[in-house]
C-alpha positions in Angstrom: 0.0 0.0 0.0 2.4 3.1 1.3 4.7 4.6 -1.3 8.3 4.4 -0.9 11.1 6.2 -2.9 14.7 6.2 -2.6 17.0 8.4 -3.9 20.9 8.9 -4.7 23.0 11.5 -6.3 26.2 13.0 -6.8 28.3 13.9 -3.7 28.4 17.2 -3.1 25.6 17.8 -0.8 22.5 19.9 -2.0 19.0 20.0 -2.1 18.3 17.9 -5.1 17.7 14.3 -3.0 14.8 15.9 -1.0 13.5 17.8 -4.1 13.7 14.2 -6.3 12.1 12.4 -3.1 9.4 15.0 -2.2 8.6 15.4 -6.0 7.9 11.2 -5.8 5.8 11.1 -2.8 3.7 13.4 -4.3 3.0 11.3 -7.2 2.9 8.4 -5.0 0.4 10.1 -2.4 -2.3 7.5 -4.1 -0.8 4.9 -2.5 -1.4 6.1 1.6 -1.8 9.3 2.9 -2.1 8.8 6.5 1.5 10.1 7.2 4.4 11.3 5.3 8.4 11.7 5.7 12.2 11.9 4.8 15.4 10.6 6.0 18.7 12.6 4.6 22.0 11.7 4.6 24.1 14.2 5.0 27.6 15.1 5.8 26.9 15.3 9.4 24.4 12.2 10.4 21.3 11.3 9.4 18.2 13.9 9.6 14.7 13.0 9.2 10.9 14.7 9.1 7.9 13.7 9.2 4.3 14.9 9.9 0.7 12.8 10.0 -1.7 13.4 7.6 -1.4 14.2 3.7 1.4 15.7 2.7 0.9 18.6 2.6 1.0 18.5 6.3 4.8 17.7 5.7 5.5 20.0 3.3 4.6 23.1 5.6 6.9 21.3 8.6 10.0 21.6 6.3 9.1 25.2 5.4 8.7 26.1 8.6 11.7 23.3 9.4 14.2 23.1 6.4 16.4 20.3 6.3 20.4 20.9 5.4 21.7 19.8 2.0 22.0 15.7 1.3 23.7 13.3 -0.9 20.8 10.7 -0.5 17.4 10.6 1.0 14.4 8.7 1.4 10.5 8.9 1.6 7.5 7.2 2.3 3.6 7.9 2.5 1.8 5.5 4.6 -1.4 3.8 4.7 -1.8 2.7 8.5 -1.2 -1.2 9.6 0.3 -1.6 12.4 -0.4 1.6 14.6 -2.5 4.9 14.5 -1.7 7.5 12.2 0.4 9.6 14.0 3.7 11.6 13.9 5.5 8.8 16.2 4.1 6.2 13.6 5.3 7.9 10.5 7.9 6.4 8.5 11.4 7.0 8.8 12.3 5.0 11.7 15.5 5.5 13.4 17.7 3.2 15.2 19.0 4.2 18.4 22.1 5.4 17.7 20.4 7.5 14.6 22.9 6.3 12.1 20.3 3.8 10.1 16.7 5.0 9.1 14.1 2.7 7.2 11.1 2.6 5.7 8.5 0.0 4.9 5.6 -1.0 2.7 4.2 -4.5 3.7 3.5 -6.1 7.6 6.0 -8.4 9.4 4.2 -11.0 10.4 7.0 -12.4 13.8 7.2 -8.3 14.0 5.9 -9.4 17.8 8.8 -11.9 18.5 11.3 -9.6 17.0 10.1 -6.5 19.5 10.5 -9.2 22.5 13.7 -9.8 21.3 14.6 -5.6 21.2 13.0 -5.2 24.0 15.0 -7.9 26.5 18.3 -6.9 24.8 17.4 -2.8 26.3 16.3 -1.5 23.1 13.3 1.4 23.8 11.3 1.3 20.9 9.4 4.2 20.2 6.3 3.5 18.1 3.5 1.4 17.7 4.8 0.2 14.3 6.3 -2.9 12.8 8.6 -1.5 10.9 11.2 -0.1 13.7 12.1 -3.5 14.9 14.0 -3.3 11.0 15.7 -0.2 12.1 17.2 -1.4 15.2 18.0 -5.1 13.5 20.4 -3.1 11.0 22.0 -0.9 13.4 22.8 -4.5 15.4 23.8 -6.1 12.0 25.8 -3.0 10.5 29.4 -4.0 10.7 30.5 -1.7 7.9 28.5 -2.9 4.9 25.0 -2.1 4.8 23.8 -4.6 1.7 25.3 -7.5 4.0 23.0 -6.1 7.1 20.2 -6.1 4.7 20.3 -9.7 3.8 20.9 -11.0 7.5 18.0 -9.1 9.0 15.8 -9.8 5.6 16.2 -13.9 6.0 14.3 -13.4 9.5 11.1 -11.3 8.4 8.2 -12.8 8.1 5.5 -11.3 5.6 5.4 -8.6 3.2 8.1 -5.8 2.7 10.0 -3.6 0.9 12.6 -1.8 2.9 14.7 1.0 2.0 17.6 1.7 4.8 20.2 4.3 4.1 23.5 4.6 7.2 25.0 7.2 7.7 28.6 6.2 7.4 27.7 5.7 3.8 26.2 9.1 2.3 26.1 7.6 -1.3 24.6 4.4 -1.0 20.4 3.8 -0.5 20.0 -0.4 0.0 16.6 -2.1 -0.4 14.5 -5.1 -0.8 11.6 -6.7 -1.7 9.6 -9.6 -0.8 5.6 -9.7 -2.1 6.0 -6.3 -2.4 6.8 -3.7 -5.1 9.8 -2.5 -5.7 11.2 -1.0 -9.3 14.8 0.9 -9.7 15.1 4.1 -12.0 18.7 4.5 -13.8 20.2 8.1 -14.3 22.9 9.9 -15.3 24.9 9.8 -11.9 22.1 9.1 -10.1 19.6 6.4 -9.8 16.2 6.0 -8.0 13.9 3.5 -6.4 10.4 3.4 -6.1 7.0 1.5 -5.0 6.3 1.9 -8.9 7.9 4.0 -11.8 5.7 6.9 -11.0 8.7 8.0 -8.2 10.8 8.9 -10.9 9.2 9.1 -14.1 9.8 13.3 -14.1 13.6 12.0 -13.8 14.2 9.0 -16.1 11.9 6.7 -18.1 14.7 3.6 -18.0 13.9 1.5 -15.0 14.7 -2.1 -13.8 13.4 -5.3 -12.1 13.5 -6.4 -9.5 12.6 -9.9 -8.6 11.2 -11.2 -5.7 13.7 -11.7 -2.5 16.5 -9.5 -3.9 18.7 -6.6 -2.4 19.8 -4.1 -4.6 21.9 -1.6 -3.6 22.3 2.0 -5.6 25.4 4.6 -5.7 25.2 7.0 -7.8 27.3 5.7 -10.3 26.3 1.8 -9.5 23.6 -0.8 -9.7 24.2 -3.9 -8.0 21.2 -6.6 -7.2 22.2 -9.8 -5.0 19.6 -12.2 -3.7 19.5 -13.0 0.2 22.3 -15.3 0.0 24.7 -13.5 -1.7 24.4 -14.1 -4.9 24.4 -12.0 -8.1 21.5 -11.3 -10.3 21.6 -9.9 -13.7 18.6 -7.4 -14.1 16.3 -6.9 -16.7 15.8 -3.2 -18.0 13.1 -2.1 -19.4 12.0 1.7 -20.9 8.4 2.9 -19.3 6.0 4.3 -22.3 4.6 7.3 -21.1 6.2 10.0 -19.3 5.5 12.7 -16.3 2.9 15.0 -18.0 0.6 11.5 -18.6 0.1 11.8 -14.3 -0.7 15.5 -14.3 -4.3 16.7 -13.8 -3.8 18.6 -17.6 -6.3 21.3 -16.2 -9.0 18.6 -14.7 -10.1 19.4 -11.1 -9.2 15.9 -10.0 -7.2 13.2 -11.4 -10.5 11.0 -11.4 -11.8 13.7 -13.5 -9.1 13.4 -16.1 -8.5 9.5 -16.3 -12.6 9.2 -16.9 -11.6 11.8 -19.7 -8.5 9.5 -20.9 -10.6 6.5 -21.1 -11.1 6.8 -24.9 -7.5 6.8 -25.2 -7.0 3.9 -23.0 -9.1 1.4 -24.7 -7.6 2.6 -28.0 -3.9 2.0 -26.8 -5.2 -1.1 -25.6 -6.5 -2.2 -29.0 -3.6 -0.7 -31.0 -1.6 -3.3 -32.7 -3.5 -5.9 -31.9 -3.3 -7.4 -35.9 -1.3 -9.2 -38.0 -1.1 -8.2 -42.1 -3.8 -10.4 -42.9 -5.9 -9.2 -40.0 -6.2 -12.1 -37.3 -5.9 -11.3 -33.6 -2.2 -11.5 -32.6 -1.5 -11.1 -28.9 2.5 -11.0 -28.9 2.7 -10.6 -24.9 0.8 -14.2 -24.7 3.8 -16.7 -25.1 2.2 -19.5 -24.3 2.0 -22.5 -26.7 -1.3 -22.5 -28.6 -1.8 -26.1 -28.1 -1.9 -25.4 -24.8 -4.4 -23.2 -24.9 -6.6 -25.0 -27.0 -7.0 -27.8 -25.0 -8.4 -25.6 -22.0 -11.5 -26.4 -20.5 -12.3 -24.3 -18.0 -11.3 -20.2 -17.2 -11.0 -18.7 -14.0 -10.7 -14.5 -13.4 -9.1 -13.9 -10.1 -8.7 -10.4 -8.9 -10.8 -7.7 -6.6 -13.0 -5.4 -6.4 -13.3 -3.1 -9.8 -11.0 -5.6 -11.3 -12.9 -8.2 -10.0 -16.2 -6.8 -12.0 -14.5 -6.6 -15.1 -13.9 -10.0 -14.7 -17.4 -10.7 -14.8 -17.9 -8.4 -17.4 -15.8 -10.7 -19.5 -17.1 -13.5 -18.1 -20.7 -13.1 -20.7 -18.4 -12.4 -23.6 -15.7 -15.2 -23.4 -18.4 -17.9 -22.2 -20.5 -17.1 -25.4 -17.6 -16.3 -27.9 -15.2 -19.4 -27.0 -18.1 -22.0 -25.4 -15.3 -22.5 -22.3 -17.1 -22.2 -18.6 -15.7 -19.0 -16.7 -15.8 -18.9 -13.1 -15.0 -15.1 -11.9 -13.7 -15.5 -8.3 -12.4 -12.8 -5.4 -9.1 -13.3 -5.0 -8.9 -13.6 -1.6 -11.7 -16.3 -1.5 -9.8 -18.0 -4.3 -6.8 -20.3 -2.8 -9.2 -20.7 0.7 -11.8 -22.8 -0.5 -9.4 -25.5 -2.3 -10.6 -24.8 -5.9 -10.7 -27.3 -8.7 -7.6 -26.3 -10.6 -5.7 -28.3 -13.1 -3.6 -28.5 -16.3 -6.1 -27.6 -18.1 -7.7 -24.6 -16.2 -6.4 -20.9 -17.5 -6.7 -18.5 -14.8 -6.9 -14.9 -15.6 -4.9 -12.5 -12.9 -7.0 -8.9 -13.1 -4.9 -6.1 -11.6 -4.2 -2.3 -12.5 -0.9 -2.3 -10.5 0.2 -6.0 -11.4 0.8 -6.0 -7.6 -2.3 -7.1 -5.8 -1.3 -8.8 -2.5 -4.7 -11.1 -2.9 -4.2 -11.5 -6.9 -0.7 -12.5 -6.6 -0.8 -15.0 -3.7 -4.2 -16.7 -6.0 -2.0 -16.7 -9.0 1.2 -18.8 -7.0 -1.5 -21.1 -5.5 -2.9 -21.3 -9.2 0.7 -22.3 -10.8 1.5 -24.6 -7.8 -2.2 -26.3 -9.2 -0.7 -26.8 -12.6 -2.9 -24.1 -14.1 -1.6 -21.7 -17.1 -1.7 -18.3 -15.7 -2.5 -15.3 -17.4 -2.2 -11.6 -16.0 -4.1 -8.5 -17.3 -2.5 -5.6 -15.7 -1.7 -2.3 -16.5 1.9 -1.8 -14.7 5.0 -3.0 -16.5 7.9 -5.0 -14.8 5.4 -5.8 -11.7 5.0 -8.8 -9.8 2.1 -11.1 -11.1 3.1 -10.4 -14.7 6.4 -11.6 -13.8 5.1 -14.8 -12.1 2.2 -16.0 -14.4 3.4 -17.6 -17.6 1.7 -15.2 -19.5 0.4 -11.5 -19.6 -1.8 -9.1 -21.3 -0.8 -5.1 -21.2 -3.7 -2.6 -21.0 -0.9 0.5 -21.9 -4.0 2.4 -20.1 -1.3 5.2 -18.6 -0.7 5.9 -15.2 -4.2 6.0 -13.2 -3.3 7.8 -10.1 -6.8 8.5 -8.4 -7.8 5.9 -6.1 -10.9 5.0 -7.4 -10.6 3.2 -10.6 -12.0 4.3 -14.1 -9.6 4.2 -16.7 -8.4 0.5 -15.7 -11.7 -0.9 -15.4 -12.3 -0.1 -19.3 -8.7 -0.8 -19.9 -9.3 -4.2 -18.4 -12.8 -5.6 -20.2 -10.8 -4.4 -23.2 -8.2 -6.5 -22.9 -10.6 -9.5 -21.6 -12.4 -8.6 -24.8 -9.5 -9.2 -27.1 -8.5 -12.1 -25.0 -11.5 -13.7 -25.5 -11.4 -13.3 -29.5 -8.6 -14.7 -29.3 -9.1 -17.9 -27.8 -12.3 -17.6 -30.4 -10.0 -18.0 -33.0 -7.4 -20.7 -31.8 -10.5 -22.9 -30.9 -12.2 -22.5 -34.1 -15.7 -21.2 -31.9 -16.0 -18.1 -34.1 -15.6 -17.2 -38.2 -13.0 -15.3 -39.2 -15.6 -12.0 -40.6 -17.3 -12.8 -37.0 -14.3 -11.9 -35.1 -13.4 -8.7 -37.2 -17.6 -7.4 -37.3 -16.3 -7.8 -33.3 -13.0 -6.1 -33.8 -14.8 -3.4 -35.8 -16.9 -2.7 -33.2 -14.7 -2.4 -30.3 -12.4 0.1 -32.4 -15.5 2.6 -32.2 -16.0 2.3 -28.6 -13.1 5.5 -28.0 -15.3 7.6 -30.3 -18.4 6.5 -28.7 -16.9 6.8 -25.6 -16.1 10.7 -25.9 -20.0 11.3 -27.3 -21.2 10.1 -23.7 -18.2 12.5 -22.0 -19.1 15.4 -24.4 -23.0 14.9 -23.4 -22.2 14.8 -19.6 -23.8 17.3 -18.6 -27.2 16.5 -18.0 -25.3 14.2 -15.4 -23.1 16.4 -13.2 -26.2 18.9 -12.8 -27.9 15.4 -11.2 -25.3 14.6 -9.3 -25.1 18.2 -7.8 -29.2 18.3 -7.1 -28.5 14.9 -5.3 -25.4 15.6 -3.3 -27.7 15.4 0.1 -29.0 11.6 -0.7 -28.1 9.1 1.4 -28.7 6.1 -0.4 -28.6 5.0 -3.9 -29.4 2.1 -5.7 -28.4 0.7 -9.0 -30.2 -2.2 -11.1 -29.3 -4.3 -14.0 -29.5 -7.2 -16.0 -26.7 -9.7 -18.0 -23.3 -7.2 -18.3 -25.7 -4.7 -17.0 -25.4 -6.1 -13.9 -21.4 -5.9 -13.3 -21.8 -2.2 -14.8 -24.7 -1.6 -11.1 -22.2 -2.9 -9.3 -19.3 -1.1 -10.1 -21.5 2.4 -10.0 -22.3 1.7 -6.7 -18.6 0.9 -5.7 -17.6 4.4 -7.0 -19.8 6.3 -4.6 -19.0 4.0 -2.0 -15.6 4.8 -2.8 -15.8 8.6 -2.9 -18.9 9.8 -1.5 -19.2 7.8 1.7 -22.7 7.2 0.9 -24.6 3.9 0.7 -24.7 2.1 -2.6 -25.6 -1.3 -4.0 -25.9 -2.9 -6.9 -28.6 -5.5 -7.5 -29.2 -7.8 -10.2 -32.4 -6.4 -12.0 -33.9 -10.2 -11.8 -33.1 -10.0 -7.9 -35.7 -7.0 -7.5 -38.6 -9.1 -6.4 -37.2 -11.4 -4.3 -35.9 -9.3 -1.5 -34.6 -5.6 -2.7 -37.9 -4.2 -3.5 -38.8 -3.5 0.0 -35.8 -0.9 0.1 -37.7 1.5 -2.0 -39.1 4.0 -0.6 -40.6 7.5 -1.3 -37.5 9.2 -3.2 -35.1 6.6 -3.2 -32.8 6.9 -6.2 -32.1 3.9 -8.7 -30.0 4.5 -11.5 -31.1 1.1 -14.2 -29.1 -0.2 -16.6 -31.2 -0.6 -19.5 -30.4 -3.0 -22.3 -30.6 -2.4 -26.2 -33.9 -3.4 -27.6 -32.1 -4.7 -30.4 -29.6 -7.7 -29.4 -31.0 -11.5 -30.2 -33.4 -12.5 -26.7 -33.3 -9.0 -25.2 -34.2 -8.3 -21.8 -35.0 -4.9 -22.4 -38.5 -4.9 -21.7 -38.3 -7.0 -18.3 -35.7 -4.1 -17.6 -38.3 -1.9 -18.4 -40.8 -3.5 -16.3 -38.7 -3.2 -13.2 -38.1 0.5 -14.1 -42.4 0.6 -13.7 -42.3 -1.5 -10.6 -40.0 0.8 -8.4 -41.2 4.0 -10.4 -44.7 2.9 -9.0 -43.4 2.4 -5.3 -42.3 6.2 -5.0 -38.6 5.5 -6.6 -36.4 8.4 -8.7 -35.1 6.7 -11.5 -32.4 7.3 -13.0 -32.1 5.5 -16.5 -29.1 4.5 -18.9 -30.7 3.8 -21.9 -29.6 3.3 -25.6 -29.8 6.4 -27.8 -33.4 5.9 -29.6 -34.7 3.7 -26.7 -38.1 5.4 -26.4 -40.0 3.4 -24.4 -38.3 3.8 -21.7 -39.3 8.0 -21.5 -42.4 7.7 -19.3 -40.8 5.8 -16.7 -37.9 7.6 -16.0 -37.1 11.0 -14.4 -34.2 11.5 -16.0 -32.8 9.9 -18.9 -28.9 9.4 -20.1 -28.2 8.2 -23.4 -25.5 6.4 -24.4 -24.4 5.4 -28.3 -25.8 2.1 -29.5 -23.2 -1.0 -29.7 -23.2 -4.6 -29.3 -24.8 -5.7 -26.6 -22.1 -7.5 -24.7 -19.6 -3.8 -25.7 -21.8 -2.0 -24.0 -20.3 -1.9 -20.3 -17.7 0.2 -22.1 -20.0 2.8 -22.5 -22.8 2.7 -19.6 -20.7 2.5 -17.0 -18.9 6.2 -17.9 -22.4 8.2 -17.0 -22.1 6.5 -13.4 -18.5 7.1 -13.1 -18.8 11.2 -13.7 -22.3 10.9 -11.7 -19.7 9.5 -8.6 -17.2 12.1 -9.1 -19.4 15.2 -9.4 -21.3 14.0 -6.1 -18.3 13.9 -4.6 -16.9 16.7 -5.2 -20.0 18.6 -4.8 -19.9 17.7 -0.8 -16.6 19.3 -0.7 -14.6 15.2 -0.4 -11.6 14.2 -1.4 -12.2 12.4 -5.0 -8.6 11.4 -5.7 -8.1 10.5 -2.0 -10.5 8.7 -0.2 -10.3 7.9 3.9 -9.1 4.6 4.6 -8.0 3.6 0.9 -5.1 3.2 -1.2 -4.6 2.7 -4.9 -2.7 -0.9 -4.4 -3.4 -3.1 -1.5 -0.1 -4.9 -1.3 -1.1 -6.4 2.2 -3.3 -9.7 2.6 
């Protein structure tokens, strides 16, 4: 969850480490933002700061506090585990002699044990956290070589970390590790980063570097060098990152939510860009795994949570009636618990925006350990479950730095989409001119997509009339009903308000009795076109709530008329193929979410208690 960047540079001391590392928290803010702050090395000792709250909070203690000139530094922005968010919880942690500060992403597990062990040796530990026991285990390790330190006290953690530790008998040296948690390196000229993801150093360098799971890598400025816990050298794998600094600016949008709903034609046209070969047939390069293998699967399961998790079930209709293959769409965190029926010919599908999903990736080991083939759909390059499945499936959807999840939702039934054509075509379950009408189709979802943004705003002026509501409901039926679910997520997410989503089916046999005089259902309407439409059962349900005193609030398909004296308020969206049109009804509930928001004065990009990537079970 909590953002962590390191930093090195050249050795004459100045303000450019805290600059680099204040510059990356910021961008990594999405990640916690219940504390904040920096360790400096510097030619006299170690200095540190650090402040609860966003920030921001930080940022006016070092103007009111500055911090002398460095040679390294590093930062972190929490999300609270272990310990209340306070200034005495905030990361760095110091040793006791002050010469080694740390920071943490992840939980240690034996973190109890370890403090016992402090604690009858005379240590005084000073916060409520797990993560000082790792300050005081280096200091006791340190005998002159800090990467050495970092591998004894690494073999005895248990759980989830990555630590960065910088000593301050070496000002140009930052060490860290990883284990189940993120970690990615930044190369520069005479200097070189580290970072929970690229985003800590994008506005410095776009080359980056792996690194793989239970490795320390230790950075000068002029130096790269990445040993695994016993000792032994690994040979990295670089890798350039595709979009640059400007892609995670707001570009003039009041929130970053505000501009990734805005990207979203852009992301699902990246994700279908190059997606053919010269005589037009679906070529998935990043899917190396043997077509044989693939054609003699018999069963697909979508692990991942929460929005990922209902793109999965969006794909779900498509790839069950494209490739005739059962598709089982499971939380992750359920997954590996209730001893699923897994086997060599099982493909599980790994769903995750940051490719670093605690829950996702510990599904995806017990999956491979199963025999299964693994596929990941994720949108971050040279993360974790990408590395570890046997195949992935990029969503090049940019950087999506708000907390609550747009961009990467489209991104992801995008690349499900294509996946499942795919599979279509190895198996032989669809024609050739059946898979292109498909194709055809999905390439003018970006254009339809920017009609329904260019026509919002018949929904912000709702969403600001309803800003007071305390309750709303959504409804639909087939993909429709992923698409309720997900709405209701978003103002759960950013609005604090509650929201469900219902299966339209459902209505009668237990939801009904929630309406009440007011209550406002948004439906999701099907076309009144596709082959055995429910579109006028949706419609019924529309009558039977309108009837019980309900506001409705419809998505409908542009020329859908009957649905007019039903609803009080109408929002069109283009018509598509039935099973494409998630893509474009879920973008009316997405602005409706942020506009509430932000209409009750909240956080959108923020939210209390989340972060972007849970990276803890």
């Amino acid at each position: 969850m909590c953002g962590i960047v390191g930093y090195v540079g050249p050795q004459t001391p100045g303000s450019r480490p805290l600059e680099v590392v204040m510059g990356g928290l910021a961008r990594l803010e999405y990640r916690g933002y219940d504390s904040a702050g920096v360790a400096l090395v510097t030619p006299h000792g170690l200095v540190s700061a650090k402040k609860a709250g966003k920030l921001a909070n930080l940022v006016a203690e070092l103007d009111r506090e500055p911090l002398p000139a460095a040679t390294a530094a590093i930062g972190h922005t929490r999300w609270a585990t272990h310990g209340a968010p306070t200034d005495r919880n905030a990361h760095p942690h110091l040793s006791a002699d002050q010469r080694v500060a740390v920071i943490h992403n992840g939980i240690i597990e034996n973190f109890v044990q370890l403090r016992a062990e402090l604690t009858e040796s005379g240590v005084q530990l000073l916060s409520d956290t797990d993560t000082e026991v790792v300050a005081h285990l280096l200091a006791r390790a340190y005998d002159g070589d800090l990467t050495t330190a970092m591998r004894t006290v690494a073999r005895r953690l248990h759980g989830t970390f990555t630590l960065l530790a910088v000593h301050a008998d070496a000002p140009d040296t930052v060490v860290g590790t990883r284990h189940d948690s993120p970690l990615v390196v930044g190369l520069g000229e005479g200097e070189n980063f580290l970072g929970s993801d690229v985003a800590a150093f994008i506005a410095h360098t776009r080359e980056a570097m792996e690194l793989g799971q239970d490795q320390v890598v230790t950075l000068t400025p002029s130096s790269v060098e990445i040993v695994d816990f016993d000792g032994n050298p690994i040979a990295p794998k670089r890798y350039t990152v595709d979009w640059d600094a400007s892609a995670a600016e707001k570009g003039g949008f009041r929130s970053f939510m505000d501009k990734e709903i805005h990207d979203q034609p852009h992301a699902v046209a990246d994700t279908l860009l190059g997606r053919l070969d010269p005589a037009g047939r679906l070529v998935l390069d990043e899917i190396r795994v043997d077509e044989a293998v693939l054609r003699q699967i018999d069963k697909i399961i979508v692990v991942a949570c929460g929005t990922a998790a209902y793109a999965g079930q969006v794909a779900k209709y498509a790839i069950e009636h494209w490739c005739r293959i059962p598709v089982e769409v499971e939380l992750a965190h359920e997954f590996r618990y209730r001893d699923p029926i897994v086997n060599g010919k099982t493909l599980v599908v790994a769903v995750s925006q940051s490719g670093e999903t605690m829950d996702t990736l510990m599904a995806v080991r017990h999956a491979r350990e199963q025999g299964a083939t693994v596929l990941a759909i994720v949108n971050t390059h040279g993360s974790t479950i990408p590395r570890e499945s046997d195949a992935v499936l990029y969503t090049h959807a940019g950087p999506e730095v708000a907390v609550a999840s747009t961009k990467a939702f489209l991104a992801q039934i995008t690349a499900a989409y294509l996946l499942g054509l795919y599979l279509a075509q190895l198996r032989g379950t669809k024609f050739p001119d059946e898979i292109a009408e498909i194709l055809d189709d999905l390439r003018e979802i970006p254009d339809k997509i920017q009609e329904v943004l260019d026509a919002a705003g018949p929904v912000r002026h709702a969403a600001v009339e309803m800003k007071d509501v305390p309750s709303v409901l959504f409804l639909g039926r087939h993909v429709g009903f992923p698409v309720a679910m997900e709405g209701a997520l978003k103002l759960k997410e950013i609005a604090y308000i509650h929201a469900e989503g219902f299966a339209a089916g459902e209505l009668k046999h237990g939801p009904i009795a929630l309406i009440e005089e007011g209550q406002p259902v948004f439906i999701i309407v099907p076309s009144p076109h596709g082959r055995d439409s429910l579109h006028s059962k949706v419609v019924s349900n529309i009558q039977e709530i309108r009837a019980r005193g309900a506001r409705t609030l419809v998505v409908a398909e542009e020329g859908d008329l009957d649905v007019l004296p039903f609803a009080d308020r109408v929002f069109f969206v283009p018509r598509t193929a039935s099973l494409l049109a998630p893509l474009l009804a879920v973008v009316p509930l997405q602005i409706f979410a942020c506009e509430l928001a932000a209409a009750k004065g909240l956080d959108v990009d923020q939210p209390r208690n989340l972060a972007k990537s849970v990276t803890v079970e």
